[in-house]
DOFI-22595 format. One record per residue (C-alpha): residue in one letter; x, y, z. Coordinates in steps of 0.5 Angstrom, whole numbers, plus 500, padded with zeros to 3 digits. Example, Ala and Ser with C-alpha at 12.3 -4.5 7.8 and 13.67 -1.06 7.14 Angstrom:
a525491516/s527498514/
This chain:
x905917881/x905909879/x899905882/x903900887/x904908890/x898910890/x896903892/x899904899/x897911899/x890912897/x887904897/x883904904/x880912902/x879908895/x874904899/x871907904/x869912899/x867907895/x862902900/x860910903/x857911897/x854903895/x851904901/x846910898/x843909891/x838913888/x836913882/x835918876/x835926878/x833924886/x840925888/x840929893/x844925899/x848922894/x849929891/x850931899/x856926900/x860929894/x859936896/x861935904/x866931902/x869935896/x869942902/x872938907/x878938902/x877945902/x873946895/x867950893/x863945889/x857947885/x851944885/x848943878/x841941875/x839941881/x842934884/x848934879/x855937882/x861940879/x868942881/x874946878/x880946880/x884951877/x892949875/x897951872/x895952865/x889955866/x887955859/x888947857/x882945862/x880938861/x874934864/x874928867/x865925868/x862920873/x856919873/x852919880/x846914879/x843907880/x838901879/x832900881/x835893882/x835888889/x841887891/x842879892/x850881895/x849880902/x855885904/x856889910/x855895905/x849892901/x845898900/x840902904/x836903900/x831896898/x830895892/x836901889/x843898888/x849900885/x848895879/x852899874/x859901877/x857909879/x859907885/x866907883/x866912878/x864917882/x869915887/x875916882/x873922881/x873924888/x880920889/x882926883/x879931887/x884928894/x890927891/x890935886/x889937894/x894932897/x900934891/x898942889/x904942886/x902936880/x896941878/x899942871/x892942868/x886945869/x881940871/x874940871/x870935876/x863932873/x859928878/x852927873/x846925874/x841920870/x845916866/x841911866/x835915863/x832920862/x839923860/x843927864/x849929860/x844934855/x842939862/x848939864/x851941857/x846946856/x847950862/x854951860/x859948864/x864946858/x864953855/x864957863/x870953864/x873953856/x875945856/x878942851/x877935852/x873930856/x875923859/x870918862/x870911865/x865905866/x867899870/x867893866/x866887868/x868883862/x875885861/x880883865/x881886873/x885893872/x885893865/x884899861/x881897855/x878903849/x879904842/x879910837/x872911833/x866908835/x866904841/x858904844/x851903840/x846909839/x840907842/x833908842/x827905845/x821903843/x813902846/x807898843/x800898845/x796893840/x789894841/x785888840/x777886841/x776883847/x771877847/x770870851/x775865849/x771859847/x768864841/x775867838/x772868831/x768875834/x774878837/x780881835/x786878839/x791882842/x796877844/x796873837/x797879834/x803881838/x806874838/x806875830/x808882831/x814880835/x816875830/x817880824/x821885828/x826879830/x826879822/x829886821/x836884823/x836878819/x833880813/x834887812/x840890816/x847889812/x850884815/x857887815/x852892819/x851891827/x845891830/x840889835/x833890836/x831887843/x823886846/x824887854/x818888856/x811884854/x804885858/x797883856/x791879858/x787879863/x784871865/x785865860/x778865858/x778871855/x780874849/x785879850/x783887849/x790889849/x797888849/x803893851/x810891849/x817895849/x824894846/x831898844/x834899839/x842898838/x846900832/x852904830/x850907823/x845913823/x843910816/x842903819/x838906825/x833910821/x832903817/x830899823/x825905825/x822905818/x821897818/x818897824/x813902823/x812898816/x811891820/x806895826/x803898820/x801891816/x800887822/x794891824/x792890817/x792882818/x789882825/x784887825/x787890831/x790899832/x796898834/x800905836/x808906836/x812911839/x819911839/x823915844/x831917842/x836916847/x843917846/x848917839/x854912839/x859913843/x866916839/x872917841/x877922838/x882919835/x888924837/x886922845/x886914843/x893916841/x895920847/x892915851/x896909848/x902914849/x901914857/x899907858/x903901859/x902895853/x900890859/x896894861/x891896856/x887893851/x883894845/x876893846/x871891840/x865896839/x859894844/x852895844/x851898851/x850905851/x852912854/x849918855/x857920855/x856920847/x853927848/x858931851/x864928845/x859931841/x861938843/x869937844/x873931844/x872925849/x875919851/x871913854/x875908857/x874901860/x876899866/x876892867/x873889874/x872882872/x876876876/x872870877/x877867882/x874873887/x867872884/x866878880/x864875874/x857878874/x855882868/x853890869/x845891872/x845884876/x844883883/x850880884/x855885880/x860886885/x869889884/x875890888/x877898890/x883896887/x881897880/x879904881/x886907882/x888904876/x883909873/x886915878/x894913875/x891915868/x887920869/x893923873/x897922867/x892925862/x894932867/x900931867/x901930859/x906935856/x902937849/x897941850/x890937847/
């Protein structure tokens, strides 16, 4: 099916889905009436859906080939963002935005599970339809993984999307190997002495200490990570004090960590430890470090990389550079081989140049059936995976 047909054929459906949904963000696990849309929509077309881990939702749509299933993952949640767009189909839900494009993932899915009802006779393969909760923490992929969907329905290979606001509108952009960072974040709580200001000297400065605690971390990057290596370390989150004549008791501060060496990932670990470690000696203060993993990089199977270039046209696709956003897809290309796919949404001339987690992030629906016209070609593809 070529895009310009399913254009015509499924580009309204696209967008009612699409703003339907925009309309109801939630956030992690509490998904329940985005969980119920999906399922009412997916019985009207005559399925039986299942509900799993609780808000996350599965759908198998039995093919021709009943031992070559293949799966095809969006994910359902959103941010705690204030939406700044002012559209008819702004969200509800105040302070709850669709600011990541899960919106639309999850509306490609559905278009999928559409076009497989509308055309049986193209149900080559079959097809497992994965709407997953908590992406965007805690981490979705893993419970869904440890129930047992992939093994219950024996399938050998999974594909993802992510709308990506920075390449091209209706461009697929991917590559073979490592596409996305691990990541891990990391707290702080540095405990000081508090005192009055106008006598410093008999007090342990909290704050002074994480300004010097903030500087050498920045150090790690540049002194002790191999430059042919990429790394970030960020610190998004500072709080500490209480007036400006008092000196501050305690001070909280938290970051994340993005690499694609698991070498390179322990390096920044144990150097920040070393750094804590030091500059409680310095200041006199205890300082308490927690880190918490979040998800492995994301590595896409050379032989699907391959299949996808095979089925997408040159002016269509693209080969994106390795990023340090992050995916909780990973998880599942641990387990069998997967694919994730960019789909490019960005187009100025429209106003859709906004990053991903910003207020004013915004698309054309048009796009989403790019990612229906390769999705439908992976299941049609002749050789088995």
């Amino acid at each position: 099916m070529q895009y310009q047909k399913l254009l015509e054929m499924y580009e309204n459906e696209a967008i009612r889905l699409r703003r339907e949904l925009h309309q109801i963000p939630e956030e992690g696990f509490n998904l329940f009436k985005t969980q119920a849309y999906i399922l009412n929509y997916l019985r009207d077309l005559g399925y039986e859906p299942e509900k799993v881990c609780d808000t996350g939702v599965v759908l198998y749509i039995r093919g021709d080939d009943e031992n070559n299933t293949i799966a095809f993952r969006a994910d359902m949640d959103a941010l705690c963002i204030v939406e700044k767009a002012g559209y008819d189909y702004s969200s509800k839900h105040i302070g709850k935005m669709h600011a990541c494009g899960h919106d639309g993932h999850m509306t490609m899915n559905l278009l999928l599970a559409k076009y497989l009802s509308d055309h049986p006779d193209e149900k080559k393969r079959s097809v497992l339809l994965i709407f997953q909760p908590a992406e965007e923490g805690p981490g979705g992929a893993k419970p869904m993984i440890a129930v047992g969907i992939l093994k219950k329905y024996d399938v050998k290979a999974i594909f993802g999307y992510h709308l990506f606001p920075f390449v091209k509108e209706g461009i697929l952009s991917t590559k073979a190997g490592a596409m996305m960072a691990e990541n891990s974040e990391f707290y702080i709580t540095v405990h000081g002495v508090s005192g009055h200001a106008a006598k410093p000297h008999i007090a342990r400065d909290a704050i002074v200490a994480s300004a010097s605690l903030i500087t050498c971390i920045q150090s790690i990057i540049s002194r002790n990570s191999d430059p042919m290596e990429s790394a970030v370390i960020s610190i998004g989150l500072l709080n500490g004090g209480t007036r400006v004549n008092v000196v501050a008791e305690e001070v909280k501060l938290g970051g994340t960590i993005r690499s694609f060496s698991k070498e390179n990932h322990s390096m920044i670990h144990r150097r920040l430890a070393e750094i804590v470690k030091g500059m409680e000696l310095a200041y006199g203060c205890t300082i308490e470090l927690e880190f918490v993993d979040m998800y492995p990089p994301v590595i896409n199977n050379s032989e699907l990389y391959k299949i996808f270039l095979e089925l997408c046209e040159p002016s269509e696709c693209e080969k994106i550079k390795k990023i340090m956003l992050s995916e909780d897809f990973a998880f599942f290309q641990k387990e069998i081989p997967g694919l994730f796919i960019g789909l490019g949404t960005g187009n100025p001339s429209k106003g859709f140049d906004h990053d991903l987690h910003k207020a004013e992030f915004n698309f054309d629906e048009k796009v989403l059936l790019k990612g229906l016209e390769i999705s439908l070609k992976f299941i049609k593809y002749s050789n088995k995976y």
